[in-house]
DOZA-481533 format. One record per residue: residue number from 0; z negated, y negated, x of N, C-alpha, C in turn. Coordinates in Angstrom, 3 decimals. Each point is the difference from the previous one (the first is absolute). Layout:
DOZA-481533
@k:NUM&npz:Z&npy:Y&npx:X&capz:Z&capy:Y&capx:X&cpz:Z&cpy:Y&cpx:X
...
END
This chain:
DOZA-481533
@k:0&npz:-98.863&npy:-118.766&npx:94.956&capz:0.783&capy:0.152&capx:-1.203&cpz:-0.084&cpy:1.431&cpx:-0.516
@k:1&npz:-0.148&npy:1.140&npx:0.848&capz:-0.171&capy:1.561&capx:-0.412&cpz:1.586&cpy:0.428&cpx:-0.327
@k:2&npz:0.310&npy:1.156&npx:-0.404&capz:0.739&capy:0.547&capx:-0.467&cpz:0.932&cpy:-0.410&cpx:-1.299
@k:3&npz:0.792&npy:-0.307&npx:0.055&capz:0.480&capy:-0.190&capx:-1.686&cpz:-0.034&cpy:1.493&cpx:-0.552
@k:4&npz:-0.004&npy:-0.826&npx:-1.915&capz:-0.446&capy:1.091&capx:-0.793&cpz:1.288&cpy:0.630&cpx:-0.159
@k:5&npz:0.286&npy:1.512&npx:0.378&capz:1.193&capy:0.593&capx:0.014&cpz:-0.053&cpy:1.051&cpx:-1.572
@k:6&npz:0.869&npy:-0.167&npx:-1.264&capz:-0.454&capy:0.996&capx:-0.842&cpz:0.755&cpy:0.999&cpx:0.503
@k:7&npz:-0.547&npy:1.416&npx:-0.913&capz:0.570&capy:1.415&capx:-0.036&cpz:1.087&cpy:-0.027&cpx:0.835
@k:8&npz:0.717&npy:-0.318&npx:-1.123&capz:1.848&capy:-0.631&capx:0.293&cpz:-0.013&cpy:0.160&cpx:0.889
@k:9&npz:-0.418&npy:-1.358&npx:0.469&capz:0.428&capy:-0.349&capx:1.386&cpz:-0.329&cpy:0.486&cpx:1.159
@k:10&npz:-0.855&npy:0.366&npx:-0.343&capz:-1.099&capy:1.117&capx:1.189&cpz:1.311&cpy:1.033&cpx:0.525
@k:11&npz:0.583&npy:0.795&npx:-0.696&capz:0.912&capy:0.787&capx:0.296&cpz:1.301&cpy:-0.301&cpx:0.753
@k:12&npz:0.090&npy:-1.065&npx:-0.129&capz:1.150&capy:-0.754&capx:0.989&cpz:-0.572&cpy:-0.386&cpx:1.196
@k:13&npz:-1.620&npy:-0.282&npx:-0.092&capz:-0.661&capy:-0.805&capx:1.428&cpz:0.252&cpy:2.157&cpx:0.663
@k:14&npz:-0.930&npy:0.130&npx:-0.894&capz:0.142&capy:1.633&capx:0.956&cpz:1.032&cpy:0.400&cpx:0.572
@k:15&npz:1.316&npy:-0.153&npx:-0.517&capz:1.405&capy:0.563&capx:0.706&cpz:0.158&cpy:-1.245&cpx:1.383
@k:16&npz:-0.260&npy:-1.052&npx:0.161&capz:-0.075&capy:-0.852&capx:0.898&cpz:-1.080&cpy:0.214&cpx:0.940
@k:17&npz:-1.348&npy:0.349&npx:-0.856&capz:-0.991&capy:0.596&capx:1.279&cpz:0.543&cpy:1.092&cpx:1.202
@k:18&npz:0.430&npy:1.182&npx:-0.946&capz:0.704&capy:0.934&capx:1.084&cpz:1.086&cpy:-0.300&cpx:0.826
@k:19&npz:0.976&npy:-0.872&npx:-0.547&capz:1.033&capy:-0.313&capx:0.766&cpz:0.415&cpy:-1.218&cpx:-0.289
@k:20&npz:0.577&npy:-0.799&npx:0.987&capz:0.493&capy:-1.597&capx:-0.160&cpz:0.828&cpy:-0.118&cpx:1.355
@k:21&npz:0.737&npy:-1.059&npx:-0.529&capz:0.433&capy:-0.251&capx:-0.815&cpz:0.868&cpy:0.614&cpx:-0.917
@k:22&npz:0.498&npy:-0.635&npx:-1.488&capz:0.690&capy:0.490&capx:-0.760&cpz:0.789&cpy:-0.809&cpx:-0.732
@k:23&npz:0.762&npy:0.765&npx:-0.249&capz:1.368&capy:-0.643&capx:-1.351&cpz:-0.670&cpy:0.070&cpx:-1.031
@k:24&npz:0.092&npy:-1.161&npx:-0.921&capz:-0.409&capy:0.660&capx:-1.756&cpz:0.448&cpy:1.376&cpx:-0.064
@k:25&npz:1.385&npy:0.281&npx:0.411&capz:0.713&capy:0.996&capx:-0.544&cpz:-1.236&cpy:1.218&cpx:0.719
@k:26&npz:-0.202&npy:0.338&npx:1.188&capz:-0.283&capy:1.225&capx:0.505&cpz:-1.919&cpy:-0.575&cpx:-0.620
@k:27&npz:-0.078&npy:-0.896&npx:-0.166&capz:-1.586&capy:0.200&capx:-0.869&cpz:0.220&cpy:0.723&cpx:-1.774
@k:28&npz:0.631&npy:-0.647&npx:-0.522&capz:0.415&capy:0.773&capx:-1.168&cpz:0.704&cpy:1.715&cpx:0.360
@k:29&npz:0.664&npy:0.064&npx:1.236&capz:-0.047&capy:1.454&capx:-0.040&cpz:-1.393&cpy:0.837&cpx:0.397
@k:30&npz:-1.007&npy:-0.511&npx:0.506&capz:-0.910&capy:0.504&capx:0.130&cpz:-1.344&cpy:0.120&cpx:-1.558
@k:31&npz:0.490&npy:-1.204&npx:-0.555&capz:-1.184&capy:-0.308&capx:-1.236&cpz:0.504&cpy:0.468&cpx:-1.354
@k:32&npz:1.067&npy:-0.594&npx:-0.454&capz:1.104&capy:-0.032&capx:-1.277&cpz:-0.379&cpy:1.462&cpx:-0.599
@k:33&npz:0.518&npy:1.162&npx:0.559&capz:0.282&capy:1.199&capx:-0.919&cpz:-1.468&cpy:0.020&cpx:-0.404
@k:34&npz:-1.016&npy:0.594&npx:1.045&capz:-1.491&capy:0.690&capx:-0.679&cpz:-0.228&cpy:-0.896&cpx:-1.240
@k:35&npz:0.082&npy:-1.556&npx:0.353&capz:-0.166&capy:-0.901&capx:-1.236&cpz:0.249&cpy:-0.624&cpx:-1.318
@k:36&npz:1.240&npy:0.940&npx:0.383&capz:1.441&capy:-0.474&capx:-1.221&cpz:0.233&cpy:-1.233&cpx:-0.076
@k:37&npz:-0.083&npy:-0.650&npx:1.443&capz:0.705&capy:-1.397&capx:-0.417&cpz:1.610&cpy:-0.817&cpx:0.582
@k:38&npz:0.376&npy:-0.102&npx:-0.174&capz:1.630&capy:-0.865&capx:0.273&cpz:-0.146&cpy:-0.587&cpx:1.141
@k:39&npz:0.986&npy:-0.304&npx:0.993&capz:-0.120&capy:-1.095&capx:1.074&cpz:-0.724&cpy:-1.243&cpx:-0.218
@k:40&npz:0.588&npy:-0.421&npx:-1.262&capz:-0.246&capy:-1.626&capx:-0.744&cpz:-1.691&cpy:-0.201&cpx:0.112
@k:41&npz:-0.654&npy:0.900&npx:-0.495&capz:-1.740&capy:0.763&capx:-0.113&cpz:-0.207&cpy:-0.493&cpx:1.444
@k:42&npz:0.629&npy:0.903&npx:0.994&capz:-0.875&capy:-0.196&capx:1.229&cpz:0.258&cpy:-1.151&cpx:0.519
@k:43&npz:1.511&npy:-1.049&npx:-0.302&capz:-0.229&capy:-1.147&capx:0.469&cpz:-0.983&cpy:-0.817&cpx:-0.349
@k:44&npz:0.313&npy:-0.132&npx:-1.451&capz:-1.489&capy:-0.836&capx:-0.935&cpz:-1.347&cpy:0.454&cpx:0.964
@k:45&npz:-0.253&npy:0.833&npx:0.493&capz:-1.404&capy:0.364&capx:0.371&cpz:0.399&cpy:-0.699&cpx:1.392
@k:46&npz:0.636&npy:0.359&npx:0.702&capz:0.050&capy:-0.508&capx:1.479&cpz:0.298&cpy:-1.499&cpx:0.254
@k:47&npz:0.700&npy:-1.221&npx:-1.212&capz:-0.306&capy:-1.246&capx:-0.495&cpz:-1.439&cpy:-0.069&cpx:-0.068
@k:48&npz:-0.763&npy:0.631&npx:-0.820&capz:-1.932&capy:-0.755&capx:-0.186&cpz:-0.659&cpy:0.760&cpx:1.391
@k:49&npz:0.542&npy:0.791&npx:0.908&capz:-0.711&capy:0.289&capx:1.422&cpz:0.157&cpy:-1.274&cpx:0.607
@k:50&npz:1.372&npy:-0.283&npx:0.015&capz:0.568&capy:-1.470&capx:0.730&cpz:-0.603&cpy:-1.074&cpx:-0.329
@k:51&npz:-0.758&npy:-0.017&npx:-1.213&capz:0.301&capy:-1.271&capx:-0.622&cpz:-2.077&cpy:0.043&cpx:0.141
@k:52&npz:-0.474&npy:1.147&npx:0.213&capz:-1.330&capy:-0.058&capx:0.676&cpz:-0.416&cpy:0.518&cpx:1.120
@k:53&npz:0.726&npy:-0.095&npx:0.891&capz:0.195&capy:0.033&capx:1.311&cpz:-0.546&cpy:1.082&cpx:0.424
@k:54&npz:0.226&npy:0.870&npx:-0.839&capz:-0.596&capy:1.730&capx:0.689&cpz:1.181&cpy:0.412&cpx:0.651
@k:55&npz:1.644&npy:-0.667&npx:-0.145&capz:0.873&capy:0.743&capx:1.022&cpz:0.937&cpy:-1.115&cpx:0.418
@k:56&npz:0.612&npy:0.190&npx:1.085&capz:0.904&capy:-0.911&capx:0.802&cpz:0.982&cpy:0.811&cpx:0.094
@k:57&npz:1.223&npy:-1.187&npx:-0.133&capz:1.756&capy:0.506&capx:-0.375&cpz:0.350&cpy:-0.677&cpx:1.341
@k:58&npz:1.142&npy:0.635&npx:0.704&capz:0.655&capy:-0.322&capx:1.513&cpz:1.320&cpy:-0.241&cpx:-0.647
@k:59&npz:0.951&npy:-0.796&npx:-0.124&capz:1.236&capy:0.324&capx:-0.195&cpz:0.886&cpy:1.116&cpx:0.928
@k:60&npz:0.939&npy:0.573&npx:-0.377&capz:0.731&capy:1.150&capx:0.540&cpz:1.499&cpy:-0.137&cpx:-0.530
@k:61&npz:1.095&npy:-0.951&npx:0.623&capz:0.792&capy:0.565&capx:-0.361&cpz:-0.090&cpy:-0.775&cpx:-1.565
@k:62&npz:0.580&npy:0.264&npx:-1.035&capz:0.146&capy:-0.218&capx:-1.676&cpz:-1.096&cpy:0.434&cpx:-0.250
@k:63&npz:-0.852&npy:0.743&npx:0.182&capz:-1.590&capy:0.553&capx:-0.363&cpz:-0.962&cpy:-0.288&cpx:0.677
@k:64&npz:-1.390&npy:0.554&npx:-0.680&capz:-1.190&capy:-0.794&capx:0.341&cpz:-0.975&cpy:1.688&cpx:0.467
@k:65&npz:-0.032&npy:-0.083&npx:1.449&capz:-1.694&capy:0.836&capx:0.615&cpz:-1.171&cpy:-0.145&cpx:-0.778
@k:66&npz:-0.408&npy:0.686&npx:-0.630&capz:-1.648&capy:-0.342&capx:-0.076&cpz:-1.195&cpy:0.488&cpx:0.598
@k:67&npz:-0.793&npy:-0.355&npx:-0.020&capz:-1.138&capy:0.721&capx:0.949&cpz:-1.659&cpy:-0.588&cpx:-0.658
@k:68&npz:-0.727&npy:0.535&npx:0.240&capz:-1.344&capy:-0.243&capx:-0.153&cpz:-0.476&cpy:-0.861&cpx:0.466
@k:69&npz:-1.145&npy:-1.035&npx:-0.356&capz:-0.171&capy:-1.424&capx:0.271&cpz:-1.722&cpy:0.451&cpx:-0.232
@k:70&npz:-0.185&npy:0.825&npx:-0.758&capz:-1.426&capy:0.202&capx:-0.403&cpz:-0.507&cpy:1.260&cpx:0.516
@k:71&npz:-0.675&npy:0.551&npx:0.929&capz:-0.290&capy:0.958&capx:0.456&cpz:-0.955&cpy:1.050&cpx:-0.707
@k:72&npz:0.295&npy:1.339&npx:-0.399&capz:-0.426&capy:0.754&capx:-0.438&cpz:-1.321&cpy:-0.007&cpx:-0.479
@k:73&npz:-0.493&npy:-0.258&npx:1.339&capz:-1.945&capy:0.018&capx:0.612&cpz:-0.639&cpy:-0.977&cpx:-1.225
@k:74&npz:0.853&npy:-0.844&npx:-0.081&capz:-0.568&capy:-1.248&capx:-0.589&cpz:-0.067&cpy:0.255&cpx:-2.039
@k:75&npz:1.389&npy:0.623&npx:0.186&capz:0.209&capy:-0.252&capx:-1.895&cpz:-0.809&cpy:1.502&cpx:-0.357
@k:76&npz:-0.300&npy:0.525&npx:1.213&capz:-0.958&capy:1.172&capx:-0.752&cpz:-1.484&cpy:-0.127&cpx:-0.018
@k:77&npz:-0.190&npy:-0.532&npx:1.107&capz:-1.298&capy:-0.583&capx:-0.665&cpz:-0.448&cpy:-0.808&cpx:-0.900
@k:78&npz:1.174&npy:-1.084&npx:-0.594&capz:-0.244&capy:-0.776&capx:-0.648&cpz:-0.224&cpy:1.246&cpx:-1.661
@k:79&npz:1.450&npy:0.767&npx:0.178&capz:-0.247&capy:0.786&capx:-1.483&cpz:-1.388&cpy:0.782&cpx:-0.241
@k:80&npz:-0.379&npy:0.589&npx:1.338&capz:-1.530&capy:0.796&capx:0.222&cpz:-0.974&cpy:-0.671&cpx:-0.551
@k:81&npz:-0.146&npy:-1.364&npx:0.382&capz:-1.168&capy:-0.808&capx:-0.457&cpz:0.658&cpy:-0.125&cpx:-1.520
@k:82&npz:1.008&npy:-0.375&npx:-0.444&capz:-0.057&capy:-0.365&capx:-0.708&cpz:0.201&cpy:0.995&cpx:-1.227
@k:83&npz:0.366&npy:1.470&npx:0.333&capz:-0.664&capy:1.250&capx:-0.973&cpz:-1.506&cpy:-0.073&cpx:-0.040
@k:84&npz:-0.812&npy:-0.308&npx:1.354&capz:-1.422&capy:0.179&capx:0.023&cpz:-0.786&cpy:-0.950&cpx:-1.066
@k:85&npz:0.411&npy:-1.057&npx:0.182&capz:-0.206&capy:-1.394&capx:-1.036&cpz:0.089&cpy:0.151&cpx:-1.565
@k:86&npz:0.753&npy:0.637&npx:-0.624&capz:0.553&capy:0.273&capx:-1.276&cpz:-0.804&cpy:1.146&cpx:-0.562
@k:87&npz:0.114&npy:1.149&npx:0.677&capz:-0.772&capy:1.161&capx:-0.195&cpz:-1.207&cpy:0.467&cpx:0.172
@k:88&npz:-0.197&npy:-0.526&npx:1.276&capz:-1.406&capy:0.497&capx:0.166&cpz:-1.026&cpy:-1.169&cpx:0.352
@k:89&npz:0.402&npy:-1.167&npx:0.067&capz:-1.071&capy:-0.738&capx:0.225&cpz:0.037&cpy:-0.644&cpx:1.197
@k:90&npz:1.117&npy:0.528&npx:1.148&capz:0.270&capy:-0.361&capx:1.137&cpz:-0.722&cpy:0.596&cpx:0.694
@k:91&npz:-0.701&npy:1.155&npx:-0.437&capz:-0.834&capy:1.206&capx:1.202&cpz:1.062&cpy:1.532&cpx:-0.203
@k:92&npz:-0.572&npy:0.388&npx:1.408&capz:0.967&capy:1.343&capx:0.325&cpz:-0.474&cpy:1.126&cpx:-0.264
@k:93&npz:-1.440&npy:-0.088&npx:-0.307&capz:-0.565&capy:1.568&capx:-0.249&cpz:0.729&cpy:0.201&cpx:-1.258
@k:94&npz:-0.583&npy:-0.810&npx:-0.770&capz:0.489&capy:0.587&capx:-2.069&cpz:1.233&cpy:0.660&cpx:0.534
@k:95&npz:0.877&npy:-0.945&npx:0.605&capz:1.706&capy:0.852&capx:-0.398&cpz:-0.420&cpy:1.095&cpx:0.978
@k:96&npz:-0.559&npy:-0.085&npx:1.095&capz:-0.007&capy:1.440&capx:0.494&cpz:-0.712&cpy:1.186&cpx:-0.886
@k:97&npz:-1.125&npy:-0.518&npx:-0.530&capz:-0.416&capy:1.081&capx:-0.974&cpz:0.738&cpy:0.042&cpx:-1.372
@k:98&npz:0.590&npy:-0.904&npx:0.027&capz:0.898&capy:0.640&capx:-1.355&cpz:1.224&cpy:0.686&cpx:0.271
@k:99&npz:0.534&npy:0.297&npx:1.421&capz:0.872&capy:0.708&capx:0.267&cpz:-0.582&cpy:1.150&cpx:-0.197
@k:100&npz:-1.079&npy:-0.136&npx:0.775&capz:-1.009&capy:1.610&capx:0.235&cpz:0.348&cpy:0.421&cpx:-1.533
@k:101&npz:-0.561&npy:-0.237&npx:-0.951&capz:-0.262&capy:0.204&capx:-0.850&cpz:1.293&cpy:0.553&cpx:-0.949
@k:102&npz:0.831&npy:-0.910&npx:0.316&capz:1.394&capy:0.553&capx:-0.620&cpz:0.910&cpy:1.352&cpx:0.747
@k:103&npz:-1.498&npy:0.293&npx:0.730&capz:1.045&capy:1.009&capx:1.045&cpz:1.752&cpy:-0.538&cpx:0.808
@k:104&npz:-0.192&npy:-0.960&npx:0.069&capz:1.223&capy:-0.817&capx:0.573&cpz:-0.270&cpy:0.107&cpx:2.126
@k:105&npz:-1.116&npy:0.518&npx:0.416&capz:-0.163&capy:-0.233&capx:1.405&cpz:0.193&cpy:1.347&cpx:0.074
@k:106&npz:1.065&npy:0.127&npx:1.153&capz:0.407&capy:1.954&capx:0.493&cpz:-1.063&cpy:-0.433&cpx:1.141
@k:107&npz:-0.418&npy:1.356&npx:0.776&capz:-0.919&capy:0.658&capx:1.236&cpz:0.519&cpy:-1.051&cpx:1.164
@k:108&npz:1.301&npy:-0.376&npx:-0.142&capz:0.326&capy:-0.689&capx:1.644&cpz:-0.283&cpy:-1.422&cpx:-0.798
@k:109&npz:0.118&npy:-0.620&npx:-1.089&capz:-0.846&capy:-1.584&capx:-0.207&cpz:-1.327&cpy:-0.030&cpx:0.273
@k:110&npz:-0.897&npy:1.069&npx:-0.114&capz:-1.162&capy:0.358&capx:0.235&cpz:-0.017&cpy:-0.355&cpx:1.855
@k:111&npz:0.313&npy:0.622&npx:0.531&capz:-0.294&capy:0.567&capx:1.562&cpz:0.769&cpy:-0.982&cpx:0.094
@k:112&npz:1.199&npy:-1.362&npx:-0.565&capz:-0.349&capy:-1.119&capx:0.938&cpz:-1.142&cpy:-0.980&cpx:-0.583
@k:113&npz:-0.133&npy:-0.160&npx:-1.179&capz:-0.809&capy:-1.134&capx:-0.460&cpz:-1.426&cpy:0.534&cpx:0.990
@k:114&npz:-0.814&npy:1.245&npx:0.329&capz:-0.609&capy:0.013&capx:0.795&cpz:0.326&cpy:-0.326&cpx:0.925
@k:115&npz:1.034&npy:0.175&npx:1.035&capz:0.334&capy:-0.629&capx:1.174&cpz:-0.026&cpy:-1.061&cpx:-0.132
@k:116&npz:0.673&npy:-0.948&npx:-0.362&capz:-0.021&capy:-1.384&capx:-0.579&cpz:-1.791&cpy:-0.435&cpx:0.004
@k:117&npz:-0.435&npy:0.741&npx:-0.690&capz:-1.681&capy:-0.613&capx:-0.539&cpz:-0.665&cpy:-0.119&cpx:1.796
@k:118&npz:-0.104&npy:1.618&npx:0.776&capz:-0.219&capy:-0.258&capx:0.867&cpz:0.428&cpy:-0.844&cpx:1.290
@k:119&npz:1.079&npy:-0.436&npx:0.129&capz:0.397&capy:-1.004&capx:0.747&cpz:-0.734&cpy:-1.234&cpx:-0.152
@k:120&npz:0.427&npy:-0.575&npx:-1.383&capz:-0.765&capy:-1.523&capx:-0.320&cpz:-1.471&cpy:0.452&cpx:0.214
@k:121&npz:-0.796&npy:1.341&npx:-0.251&capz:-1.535&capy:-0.036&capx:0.636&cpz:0.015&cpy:-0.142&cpx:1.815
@k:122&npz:1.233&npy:0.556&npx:0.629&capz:-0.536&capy:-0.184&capx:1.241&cpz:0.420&cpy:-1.462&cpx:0.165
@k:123&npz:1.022&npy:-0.634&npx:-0.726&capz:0.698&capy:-1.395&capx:0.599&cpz:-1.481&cpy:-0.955&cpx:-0.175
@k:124&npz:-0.822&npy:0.350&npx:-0.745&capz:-1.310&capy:-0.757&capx:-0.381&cpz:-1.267&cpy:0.025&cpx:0.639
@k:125&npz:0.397&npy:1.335&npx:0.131&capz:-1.313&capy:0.443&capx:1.438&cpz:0.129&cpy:-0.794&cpx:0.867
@k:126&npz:1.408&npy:-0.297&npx:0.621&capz:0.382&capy:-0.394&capx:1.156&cpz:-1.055&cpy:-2.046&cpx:0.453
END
């Protein structure tokens, strides 16, 4: 089935649940709400379509509801990776890497890992 499609929005509520879970609507809206300018009501509506596509699971607590992550990080980021790669570049990694180059967007330490990185997968291949 893969990852469900999580938008922007919602992305920001999965993130406050990535770092920590479980949660109250309430202490997720204290973590999301201000940077976003949005109301409690906002982060429920968003944490209803997590529920309602099974990117998060509610525990009852008491008069309130735990939530927690149902969709694991690993997964909805690769899905967005491929699916920036797909849109933009064709679904290959050099272009966007050379169009970072190019935009001057890669500092000296993206450099010295994407080489590390390069050389690993050459020795994982040697092997």
């Amino acid at each position: 089935m893969g990852a469900p499609k999580i938008s922007t929005a919602e992305s920001a509520v999965m993130e406050a649940l990535w770092r920590k879970s479980p949660l109250s609507a309430e202490e997720i809206a204290a973590e999301v709400a201000e940077p976003q300018g949005w109301t409690l009501a906002t982060v429920k509506t968003l944490i209803n379509r997590l529920l309602k596509k099974a990117a998060i699971g509610a525990t009852p607590e008491g008069r309130r509801y735990l939530y927690h992550p149902l969709a694991p990080r690993a997964d909805w980021l690769a899905a967005e990776s491929k699916g920036l790669l797909d849109r933009l570049f064709d679904g290959r990694l050099a272009p966007m890497v050379s169009h970072l180059s190019q935009a001057k967007a890669l500092t000296g330490d993206d450099i010295a890992a994407l080489r590390k990185l390069i050389a690993e997968i050459d020795e994982e291949d040697a092997q």
